[in-house]
matplotlib code that plots the C-alpha trace (Angstrom):
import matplotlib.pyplot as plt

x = [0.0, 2.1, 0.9, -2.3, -4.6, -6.4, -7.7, -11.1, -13.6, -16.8, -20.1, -23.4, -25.6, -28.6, -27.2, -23.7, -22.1, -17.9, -15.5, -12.2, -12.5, -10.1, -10.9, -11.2, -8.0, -9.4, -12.9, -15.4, -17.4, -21.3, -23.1, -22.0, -23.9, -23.8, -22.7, -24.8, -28.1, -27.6, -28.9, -27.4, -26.1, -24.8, -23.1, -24.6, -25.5, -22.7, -20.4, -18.8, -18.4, -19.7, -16.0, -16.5, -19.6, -19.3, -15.6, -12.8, -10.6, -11.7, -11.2, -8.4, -9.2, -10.3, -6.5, -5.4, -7.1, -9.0, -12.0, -13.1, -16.1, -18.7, -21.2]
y = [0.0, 3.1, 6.4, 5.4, 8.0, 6.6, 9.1, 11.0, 13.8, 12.4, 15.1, 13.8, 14.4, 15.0, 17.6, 18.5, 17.1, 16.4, 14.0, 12.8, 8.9, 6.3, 4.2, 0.2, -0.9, -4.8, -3.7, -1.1, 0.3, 0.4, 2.1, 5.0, 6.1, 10.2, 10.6, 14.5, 13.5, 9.5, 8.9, 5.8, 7.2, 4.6, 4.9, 6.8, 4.5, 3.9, 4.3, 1.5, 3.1, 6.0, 7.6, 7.5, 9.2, 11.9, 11.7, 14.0, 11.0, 7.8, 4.3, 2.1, 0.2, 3.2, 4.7, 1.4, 1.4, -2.2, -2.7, -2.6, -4.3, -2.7, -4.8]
z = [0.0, -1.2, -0.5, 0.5, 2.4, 5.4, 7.0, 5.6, 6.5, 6.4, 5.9, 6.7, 4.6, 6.1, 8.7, 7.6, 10.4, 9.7, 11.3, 10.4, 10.3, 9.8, 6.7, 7.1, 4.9, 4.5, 2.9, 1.9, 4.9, 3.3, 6.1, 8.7, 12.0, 11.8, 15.6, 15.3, 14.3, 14.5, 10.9, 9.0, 5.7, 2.9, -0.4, -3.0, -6.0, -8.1, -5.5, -3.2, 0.4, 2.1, 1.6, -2.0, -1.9, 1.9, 2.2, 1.4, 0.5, -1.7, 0.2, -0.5, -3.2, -5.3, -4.5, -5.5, -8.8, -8.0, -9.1, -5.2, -3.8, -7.1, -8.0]

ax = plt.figure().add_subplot(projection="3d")
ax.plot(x, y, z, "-o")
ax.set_aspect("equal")
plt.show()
């Protein structure tokens, strides 16, 4: 893993809450509890994690250029 980011700001979407997170390094992470207003957000379609749709930094496997965990 060269250069690889793991560390994201994730933005709720439903209140604009932000937190720096730590991304999971063996998979993609499909749902996320906003610890503000406690809503579960998930990946937007087309996407394979909710850092590749509410974070500042693609997951892992997108860094890496694999194909990830898309369907």
């Amino acid at each position: 893993m060269n250069n690889i980011i793991i560390k994201s700001v994730l933005t709720c979407p439903y209140c604009g809450h932000k937190k720096e997170e730590e991304m999971p390094t063996d998979a993609c992470q499909f749902f996320y509890e906003c610890e503000n207003c406690k809503k579960i957000i998930s990946p937007k379609g087309g996407d394979c994690c909710v850092y590749c749709s509410y974070g500042t930094v693609k997951c892992h496997s997108i860094q890496e250029k694999n194909d990830c965990c898309k369907k």
